[in-house]
C-alpha positions as CSV (number, residue, x, y, z in Angstrom):
1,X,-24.9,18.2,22.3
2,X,-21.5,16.8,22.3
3,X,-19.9,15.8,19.1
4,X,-18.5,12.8,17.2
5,X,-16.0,13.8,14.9
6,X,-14.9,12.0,11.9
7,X,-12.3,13.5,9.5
8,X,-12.6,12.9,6.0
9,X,-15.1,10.9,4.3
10,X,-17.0,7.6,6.2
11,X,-19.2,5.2,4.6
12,X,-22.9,5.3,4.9
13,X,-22.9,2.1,6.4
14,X,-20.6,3.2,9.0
15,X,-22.8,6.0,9.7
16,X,-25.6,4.1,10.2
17,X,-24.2,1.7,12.7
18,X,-24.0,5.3,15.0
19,X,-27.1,6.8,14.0
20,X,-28.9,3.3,15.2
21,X,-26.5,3.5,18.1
22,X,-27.6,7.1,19.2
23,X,-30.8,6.3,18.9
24,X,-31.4,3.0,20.9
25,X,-29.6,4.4,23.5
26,X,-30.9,8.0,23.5
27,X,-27.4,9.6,23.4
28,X,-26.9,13.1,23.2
29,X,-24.3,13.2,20.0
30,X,-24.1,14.6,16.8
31,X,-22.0,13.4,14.2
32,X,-20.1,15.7,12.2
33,X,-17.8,14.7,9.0
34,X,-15.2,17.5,8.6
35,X,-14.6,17.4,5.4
36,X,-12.5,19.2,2.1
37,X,-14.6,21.4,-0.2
38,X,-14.6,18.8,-3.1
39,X,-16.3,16.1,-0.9
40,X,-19.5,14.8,-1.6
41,X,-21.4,16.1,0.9
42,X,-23.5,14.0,3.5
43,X,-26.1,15.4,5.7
44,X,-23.4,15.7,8.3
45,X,-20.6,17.1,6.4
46,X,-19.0,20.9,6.9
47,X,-17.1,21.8,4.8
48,X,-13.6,22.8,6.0
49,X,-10.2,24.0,4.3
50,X,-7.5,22.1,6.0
51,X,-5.0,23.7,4.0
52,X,-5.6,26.7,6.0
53,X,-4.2,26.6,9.7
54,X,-7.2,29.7,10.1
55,X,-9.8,27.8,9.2
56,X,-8.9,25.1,10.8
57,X,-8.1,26.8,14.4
58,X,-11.5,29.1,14.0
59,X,-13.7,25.7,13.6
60,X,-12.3,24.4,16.4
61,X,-12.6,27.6,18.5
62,X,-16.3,27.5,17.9
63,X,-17.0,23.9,18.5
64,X,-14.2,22.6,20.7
65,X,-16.1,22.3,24.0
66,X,-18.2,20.4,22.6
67,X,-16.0,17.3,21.1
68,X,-16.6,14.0,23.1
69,X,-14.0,12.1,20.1
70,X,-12.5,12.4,16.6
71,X,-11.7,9.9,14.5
72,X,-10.3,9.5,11.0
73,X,-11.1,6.4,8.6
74,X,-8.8,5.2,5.7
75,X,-5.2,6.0,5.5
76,X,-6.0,9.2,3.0
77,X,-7.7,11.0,5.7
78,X,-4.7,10.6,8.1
79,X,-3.0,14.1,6.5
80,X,-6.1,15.6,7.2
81,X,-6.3,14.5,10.7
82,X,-2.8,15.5,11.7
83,X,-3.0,18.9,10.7
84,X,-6.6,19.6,12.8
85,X,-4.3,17.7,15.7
86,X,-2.7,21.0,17.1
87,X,-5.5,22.7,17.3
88,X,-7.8,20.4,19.4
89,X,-8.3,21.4,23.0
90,X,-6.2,19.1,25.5
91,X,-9.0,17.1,26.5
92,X,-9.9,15.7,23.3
93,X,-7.8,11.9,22.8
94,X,-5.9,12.0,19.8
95,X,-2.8,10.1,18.4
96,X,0.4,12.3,18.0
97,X,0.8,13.5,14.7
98,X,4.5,12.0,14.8
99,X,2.8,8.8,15.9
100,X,0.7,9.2,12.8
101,X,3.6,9.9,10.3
102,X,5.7,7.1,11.7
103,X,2.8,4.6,10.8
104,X,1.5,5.9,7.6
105,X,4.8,6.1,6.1
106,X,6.4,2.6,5.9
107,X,10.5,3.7,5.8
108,X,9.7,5.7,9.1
109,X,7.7,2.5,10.4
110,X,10.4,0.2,9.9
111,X,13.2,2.7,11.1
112,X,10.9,2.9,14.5
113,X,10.8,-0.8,14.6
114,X,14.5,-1.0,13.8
115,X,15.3,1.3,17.1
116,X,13.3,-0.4,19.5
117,X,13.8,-3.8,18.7
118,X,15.0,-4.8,15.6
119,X,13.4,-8.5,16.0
120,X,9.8,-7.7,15.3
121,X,10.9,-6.8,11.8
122,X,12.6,-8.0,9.2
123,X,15.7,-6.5,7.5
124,X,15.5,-3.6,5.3
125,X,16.7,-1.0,3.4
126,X,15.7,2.4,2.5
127,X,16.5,4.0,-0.9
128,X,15.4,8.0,-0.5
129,X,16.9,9.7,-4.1
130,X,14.8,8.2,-7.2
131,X,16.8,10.5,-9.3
132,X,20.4,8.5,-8.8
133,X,21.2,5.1,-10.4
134,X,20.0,1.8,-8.6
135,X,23.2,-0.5,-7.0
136,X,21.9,-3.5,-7.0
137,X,24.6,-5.0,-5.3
138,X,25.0,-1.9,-2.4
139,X,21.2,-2.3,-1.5
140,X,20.9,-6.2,-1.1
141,X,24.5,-5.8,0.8
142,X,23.1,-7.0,3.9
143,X,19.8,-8.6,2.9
144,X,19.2,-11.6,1.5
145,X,16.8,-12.4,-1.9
146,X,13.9,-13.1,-2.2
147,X,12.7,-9.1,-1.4
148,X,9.5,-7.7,-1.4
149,X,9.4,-3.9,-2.8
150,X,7.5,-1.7,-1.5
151,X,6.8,2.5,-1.7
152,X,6.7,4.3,1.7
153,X,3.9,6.1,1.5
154,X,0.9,4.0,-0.3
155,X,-2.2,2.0,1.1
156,X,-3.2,-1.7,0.3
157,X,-1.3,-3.5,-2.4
158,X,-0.1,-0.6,-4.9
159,X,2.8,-1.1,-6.7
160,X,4.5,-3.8,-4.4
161,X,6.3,-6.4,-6.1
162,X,8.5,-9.4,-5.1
163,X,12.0,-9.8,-6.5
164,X,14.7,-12.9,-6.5
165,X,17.4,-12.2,-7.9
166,X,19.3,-9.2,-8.7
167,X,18.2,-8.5,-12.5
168,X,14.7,-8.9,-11.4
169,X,15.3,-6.4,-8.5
170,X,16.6,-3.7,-10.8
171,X,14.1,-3.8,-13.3
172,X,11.6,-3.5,-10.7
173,X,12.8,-0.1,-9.2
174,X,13.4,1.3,-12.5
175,X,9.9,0.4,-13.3
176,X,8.8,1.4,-10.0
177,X,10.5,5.0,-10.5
178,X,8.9,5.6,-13.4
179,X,5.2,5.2,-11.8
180,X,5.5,6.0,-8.2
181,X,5.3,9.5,-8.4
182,X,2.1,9.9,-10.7
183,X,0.4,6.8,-8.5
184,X,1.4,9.1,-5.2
185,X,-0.6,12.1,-6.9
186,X,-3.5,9.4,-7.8
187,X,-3.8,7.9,-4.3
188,X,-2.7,10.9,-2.2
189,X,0.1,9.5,-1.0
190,X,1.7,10.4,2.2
191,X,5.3,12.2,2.6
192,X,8.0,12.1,-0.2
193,X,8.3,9.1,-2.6
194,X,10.8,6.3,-1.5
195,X,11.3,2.9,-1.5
196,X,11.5,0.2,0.7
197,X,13.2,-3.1,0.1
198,X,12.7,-6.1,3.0
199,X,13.1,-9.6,3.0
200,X,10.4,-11.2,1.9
201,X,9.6,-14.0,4.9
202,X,8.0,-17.3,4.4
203,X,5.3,-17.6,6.1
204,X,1.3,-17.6,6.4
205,X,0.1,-13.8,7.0
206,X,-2.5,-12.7,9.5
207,X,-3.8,-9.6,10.5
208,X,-5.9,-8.2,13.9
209,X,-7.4,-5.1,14.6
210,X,-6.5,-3.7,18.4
211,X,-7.5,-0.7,20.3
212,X,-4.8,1.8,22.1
213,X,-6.1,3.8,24.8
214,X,-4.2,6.9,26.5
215,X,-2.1,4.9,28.6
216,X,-0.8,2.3,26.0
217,X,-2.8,-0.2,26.7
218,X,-4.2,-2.5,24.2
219,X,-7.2,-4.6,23.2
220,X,-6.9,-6.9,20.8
221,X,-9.6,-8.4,18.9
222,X,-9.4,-11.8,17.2
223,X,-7.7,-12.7,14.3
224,X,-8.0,-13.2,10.3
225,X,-6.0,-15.0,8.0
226,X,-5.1,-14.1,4.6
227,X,-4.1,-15.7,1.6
228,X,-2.0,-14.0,-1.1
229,X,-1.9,-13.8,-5.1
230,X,1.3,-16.3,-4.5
231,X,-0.8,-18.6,-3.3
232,X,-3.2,-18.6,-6.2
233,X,-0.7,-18.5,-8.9
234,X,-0.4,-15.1,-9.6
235,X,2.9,-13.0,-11.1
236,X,1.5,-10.7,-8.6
237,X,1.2,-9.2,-5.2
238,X,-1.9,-8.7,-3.5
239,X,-4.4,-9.4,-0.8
240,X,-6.5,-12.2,-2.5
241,X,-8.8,-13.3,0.6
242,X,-9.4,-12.4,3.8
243,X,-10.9,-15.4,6.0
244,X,-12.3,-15.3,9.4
245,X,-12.3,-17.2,11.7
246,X,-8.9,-17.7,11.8
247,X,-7.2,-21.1,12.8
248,X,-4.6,-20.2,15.8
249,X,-3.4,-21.5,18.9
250,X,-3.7,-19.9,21.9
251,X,0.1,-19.9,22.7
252,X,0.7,-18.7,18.8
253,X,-1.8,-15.7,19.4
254,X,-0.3,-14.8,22.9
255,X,3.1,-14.6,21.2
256,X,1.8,-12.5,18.1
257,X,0.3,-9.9,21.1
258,X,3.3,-9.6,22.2
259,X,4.9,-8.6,19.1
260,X,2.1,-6.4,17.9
261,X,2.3,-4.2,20.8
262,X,5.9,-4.3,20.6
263,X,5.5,-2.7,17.5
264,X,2.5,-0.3,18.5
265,X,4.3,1.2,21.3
266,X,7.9,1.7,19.1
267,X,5.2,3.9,17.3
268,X,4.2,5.7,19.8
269,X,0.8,4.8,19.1
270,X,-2.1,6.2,21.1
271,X,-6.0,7.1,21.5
272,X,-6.7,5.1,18.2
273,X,-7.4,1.8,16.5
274,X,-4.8,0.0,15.0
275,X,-4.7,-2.5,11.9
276,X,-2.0,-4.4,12.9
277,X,-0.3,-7.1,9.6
278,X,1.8,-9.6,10.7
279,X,3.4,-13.2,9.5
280,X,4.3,-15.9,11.4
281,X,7.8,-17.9,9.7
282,X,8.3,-21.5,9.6
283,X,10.1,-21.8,12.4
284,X,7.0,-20.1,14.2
285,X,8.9,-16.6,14.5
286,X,6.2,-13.5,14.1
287,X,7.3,-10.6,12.0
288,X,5.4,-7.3,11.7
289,X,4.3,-6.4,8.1
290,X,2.7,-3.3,9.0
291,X,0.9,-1.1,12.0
292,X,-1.7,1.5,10.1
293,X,-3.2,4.0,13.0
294,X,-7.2,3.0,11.5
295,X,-9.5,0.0,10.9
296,X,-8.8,-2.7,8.6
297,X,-10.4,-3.2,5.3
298,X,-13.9,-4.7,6.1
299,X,-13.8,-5.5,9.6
300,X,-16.7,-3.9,10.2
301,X,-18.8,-6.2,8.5
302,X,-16.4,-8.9,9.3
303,X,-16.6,-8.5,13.3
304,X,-20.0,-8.0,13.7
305,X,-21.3,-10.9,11.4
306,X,-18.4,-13.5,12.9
307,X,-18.5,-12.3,16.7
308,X,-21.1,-9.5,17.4
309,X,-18.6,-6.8,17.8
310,X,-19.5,-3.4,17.3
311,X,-16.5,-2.3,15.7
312,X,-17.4,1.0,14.4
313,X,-18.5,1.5,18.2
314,X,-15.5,0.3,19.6
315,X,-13.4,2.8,17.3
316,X,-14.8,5.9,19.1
317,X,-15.0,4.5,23.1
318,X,-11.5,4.1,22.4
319,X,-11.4,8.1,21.6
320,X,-13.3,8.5,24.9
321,X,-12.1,9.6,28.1
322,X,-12.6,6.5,30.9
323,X,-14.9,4.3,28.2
324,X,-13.6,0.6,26.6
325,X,-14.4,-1.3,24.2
326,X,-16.5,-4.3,23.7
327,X,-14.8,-7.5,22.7
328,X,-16.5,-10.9,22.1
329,X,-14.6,-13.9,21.3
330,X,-17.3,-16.5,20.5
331,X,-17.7,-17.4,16.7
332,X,-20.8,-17.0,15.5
333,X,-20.2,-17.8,11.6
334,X,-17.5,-18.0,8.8
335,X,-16.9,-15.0,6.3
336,X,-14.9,-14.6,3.2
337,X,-13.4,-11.6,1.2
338,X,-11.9,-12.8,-2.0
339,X,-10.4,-10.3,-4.6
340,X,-10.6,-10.9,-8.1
341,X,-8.3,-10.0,-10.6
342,X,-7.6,-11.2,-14.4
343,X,-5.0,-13.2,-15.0
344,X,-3.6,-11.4,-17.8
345,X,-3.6,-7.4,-17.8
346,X,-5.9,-5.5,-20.3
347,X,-9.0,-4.2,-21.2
348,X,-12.2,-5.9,-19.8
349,X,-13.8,-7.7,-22.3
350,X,-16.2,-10.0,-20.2
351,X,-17.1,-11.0,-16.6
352,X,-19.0,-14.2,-16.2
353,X,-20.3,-15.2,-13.6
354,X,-21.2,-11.6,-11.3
355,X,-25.5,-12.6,-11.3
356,X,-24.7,-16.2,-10.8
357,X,-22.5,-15.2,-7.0
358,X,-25.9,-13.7,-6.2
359,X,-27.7,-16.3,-6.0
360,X,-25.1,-18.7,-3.5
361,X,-26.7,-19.3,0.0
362,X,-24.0,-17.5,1.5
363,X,-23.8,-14.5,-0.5
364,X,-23.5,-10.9,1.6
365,X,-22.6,-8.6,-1.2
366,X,-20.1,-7.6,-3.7
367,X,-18.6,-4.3,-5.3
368,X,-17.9,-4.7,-8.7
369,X,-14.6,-1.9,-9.6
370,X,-14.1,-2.4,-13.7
371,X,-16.9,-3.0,-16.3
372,X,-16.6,-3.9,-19.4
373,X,-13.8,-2.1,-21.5
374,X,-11.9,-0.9,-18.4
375,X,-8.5,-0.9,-18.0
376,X,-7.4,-3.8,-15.5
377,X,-3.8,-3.5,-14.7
378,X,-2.3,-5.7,-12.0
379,X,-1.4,-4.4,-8.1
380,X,2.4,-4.4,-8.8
381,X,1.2,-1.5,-11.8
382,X,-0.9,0.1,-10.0
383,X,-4.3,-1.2,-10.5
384,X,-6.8,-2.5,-8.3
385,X,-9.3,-5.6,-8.0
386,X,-12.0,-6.0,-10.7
387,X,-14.5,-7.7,-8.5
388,X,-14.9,-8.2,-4.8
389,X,-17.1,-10.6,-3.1
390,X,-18.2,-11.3,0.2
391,X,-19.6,-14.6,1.4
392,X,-21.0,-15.4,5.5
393,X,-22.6,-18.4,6.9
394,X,-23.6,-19.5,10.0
395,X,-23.1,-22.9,8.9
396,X,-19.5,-23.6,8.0
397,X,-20.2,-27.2,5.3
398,X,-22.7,-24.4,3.3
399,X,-20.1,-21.2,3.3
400,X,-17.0,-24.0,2.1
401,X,-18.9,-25.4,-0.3
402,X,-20.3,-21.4,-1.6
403,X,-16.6,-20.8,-1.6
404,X,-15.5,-23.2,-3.5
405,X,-18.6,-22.1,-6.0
406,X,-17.8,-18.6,-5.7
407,X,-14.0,-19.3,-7.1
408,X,-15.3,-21.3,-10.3
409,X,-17.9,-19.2,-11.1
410,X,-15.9,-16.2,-11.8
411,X,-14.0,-15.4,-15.1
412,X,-12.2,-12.6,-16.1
413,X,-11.3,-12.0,-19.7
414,X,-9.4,-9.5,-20.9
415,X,-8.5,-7.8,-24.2
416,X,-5.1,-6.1,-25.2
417,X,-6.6,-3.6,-26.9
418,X,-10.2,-1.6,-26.8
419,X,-11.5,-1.5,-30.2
420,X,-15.5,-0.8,-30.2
């Protein structure tokens, strides 16, 4: 019976996907989810101590033969998957656990990108020592404002924040000095607190998924769009919606491939999927946000209900010796991710409209993140989305007008304080 490995924890409706999979094709797998004692456990799971090399090399000792893949999902599993790394037999396809630091930790992303060509990104710099004084005036010496702040080492929107002019730039990183380090205990965050401070482009942003198999090749799958907080008016920074299809020319996507993998191979990425942000400028120049060595939020759901692609599938062919993936291009129907937030930070005294959403033609589901009385504090602080909802419809006049629905019904009110 040869093994599917996942590292860290997977979601149950991942899990189905290759339980169905197995079954309909009669495959001789099992899955396995190594994971850390504290886990919930799964009917898969071992339980392994990655914290001790050991443990870690006597697992493998017993079992190794028998790996056909392994795979990690979500950035927080990444530390867990590059210490299990040097201890799988030769034959197993894995990324590089320096190709796996370099793109989970975004001041050794953009010093990769910097080295092998410095167009594909845009200027930086790096401030290491949290403990000194912030010079305004040294860091912004060769960038230009507006900026976009960012720490090196955290997932999705945390504590990223926009600055435009130089007051608004220091009160940021003093701010941001006083949090990072309890948020990077929080989230797990990966390698030593820093900073990063880039120009902030102009631009629309866009993101694609793409496979890297042993030899550097890559498969690209199609495109989504997002839209930002910025966008919707928000003293913010985060993902507000992600939309799919996405509206692109076949000469703008062939010149966004060529930067992606521009970017993927100054990595040094291989064996893995790739979620790969980028933004195209006004003058039609693309810049790489970010290259993460996993799947994007949601594109599971998001591939197979807008093209038919198996993408939990694809993740693991990748893994597999002489196996590809599966890419279908034809659009099949229209989904939507929004993100909602309050406008103003506080406790949660009310969220209308949550049953109403349910009851929209082309509602698929949401996760709800805050009740009432939580604490909502916006991304650049730390916090996360109150309320995420996910429409798809194969008929694109129903899922706009849903959409536009969807964005009136909800209402967040908050409450400085929470008195009972």
């Amino acid at each position: 019976m040869k093994k599917i490995v996942y590292i860290g924890g997977v979601s149950d409706s991942s899990l189905e996907r290759i339980r169905e999979y197995i079954s309909e094709k009669n495959k001789k797998w099992e899955i396995v989810l190594l994971q850390e004692p504290e886990s919930i456990a799964k009917k898969e799971t071992v339980y392994l101590d990655f914290s001790d090399e050991s443990s870690l090399k006597k697992w493998v000792d017993a079992n190794g033969k028998d790996i056909l893949c392994v795979s990690a999902r979500g950035e927080k599993n990444i530390p867990l998957f590059q210490k299990i790394i040097p201890f799988l037999p030769e034959n197993v396809l894995v990324p590089s656990v320096d190709a796996l630091q370099k793109s989970t930790e975004k001041t050794l992303m953009r010093k990769a990108f910097r080295k092998s060509d410095p167009s594909i990104t845009p200027k930086f710099k790096i401030i290491k020592n949290l403990d000194e004084d912030f010079d305004v005036k040294s860091i912004m010496k060769n960038l230009q404002f507006p900026v976009i702040v960012k720490p090196s080492g955290l997932a999705a929107s945390l504590l990223i924040q926009s600055a435009h002019y130089p007051e608004e730039l220091e009160e940021i990183l003093k701010k941001m000095k006083k949090k990072i380090s309890s948020v990077y205990r929080e989230q797990k965050g990966r390698g030593t607190p820093a900073v990063l401070v880039e120009e902030l482009l102009e631009g629309t942003i866009y993101s694609v998924d793409a496979y890297v198999n042993n030899l550097g090749e890559i498969s690209f799958t199609p495109f989504v769009k997002y839209k930002t907080s910025a966008q919707k008016g928000f003293d913010d920074f985060f993902l507000y919606e992600r939309l799919a299809p996405a509206k692109l020319s076949k000469e703008k996507i062939a010149k966004a491939q060529i930067v992606a993998t521009k970017g993927v191979h100054a990595l040094g990425l291989r064996n893995t999927t790739t979620h790969i942000e980028l933004v195209i400028t006004e003058n039609g120049d693309w810049k790489i946000i970010e290259i993460g060595p996993r799947m994007g939020g949601n594109r599971e759901t998001l591939y197979e209900k807008c093209y038919g692609i198996n993408h939990t599938l694809n993740d693991l062919l990748i893994r597999m010796p002489n196996k590809k993936p599966v890419i279908k291009e034809k659009v099949l129907g229209y989904l939507s991710t929004i993100y909602f937030y309050p406008k103003k930070e506080g406790f949660i005294k009310g969220i209308k409209g949550v049953k109403k959403v349910k009851k929209l033609t082309s509602y698929l589901e949401s996760i709800q993140h805050l009740k009432k009385g939580g604490k909502s504090l916006y991304a650049k602080n730390g916090g996360s989305s109150v309320l995420k909802v996910t429409l798809f419809n194969t008929n694109k006049e129903q899922f706009i007008e849903d959409k536009r629905k969807l964005e009136k019904m909800i209402h967040i009110e908050t409450k400085t304080r929470n008195l009972k």
